[in-house]
N, C-alpha and C positions, 0 to 999 in steps of 0.2 A: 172877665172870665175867672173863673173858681181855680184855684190849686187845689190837684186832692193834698189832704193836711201829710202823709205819706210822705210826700214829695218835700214837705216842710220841716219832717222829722227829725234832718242831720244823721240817720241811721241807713250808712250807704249799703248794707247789704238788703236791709228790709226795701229801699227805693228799688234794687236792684232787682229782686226777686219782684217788686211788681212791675216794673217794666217787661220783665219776662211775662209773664203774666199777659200783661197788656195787648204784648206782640204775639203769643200763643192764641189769644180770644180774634185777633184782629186776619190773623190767619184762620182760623175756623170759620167764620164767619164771612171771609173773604174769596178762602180757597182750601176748601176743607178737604180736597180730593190730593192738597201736598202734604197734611197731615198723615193720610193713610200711610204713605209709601215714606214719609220721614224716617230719618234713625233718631228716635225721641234719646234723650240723656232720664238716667232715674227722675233728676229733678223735673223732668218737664214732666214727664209723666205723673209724679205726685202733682203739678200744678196742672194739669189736666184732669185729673181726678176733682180737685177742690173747683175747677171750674165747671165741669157738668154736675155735681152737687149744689153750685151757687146756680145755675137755671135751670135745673129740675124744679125748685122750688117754689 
């Protein structure tokens, strides 16, 4: 199994921010209907943005 290199960084906020990331995509994709009704934080929201920008594409 592959580590994303991320993970390999030693850059605990950048891991941290993607494991948000991670568990944001894994809830959309899973149960997009708890997204609506969430109380998102700024950050999740910016990381929401950067992810339907990364699959629009």
């Amino acid at each position: 199994m592959n580590v994303p290199p991320v993970l390999l960084s030693g850059n605990h906020e950048v891991v941290r921010l993607w494991r948000r990331k991670q568990a944001l995509i894994n809830t959309l994709n899973k149960r997009r209907d708890m997204l609506d009704s969430a109380d998102l934080s700024e950050e999740d929201i910016k990381l929401m943005k950067v992810i339907k920008e990364e699959t629009t594409i």
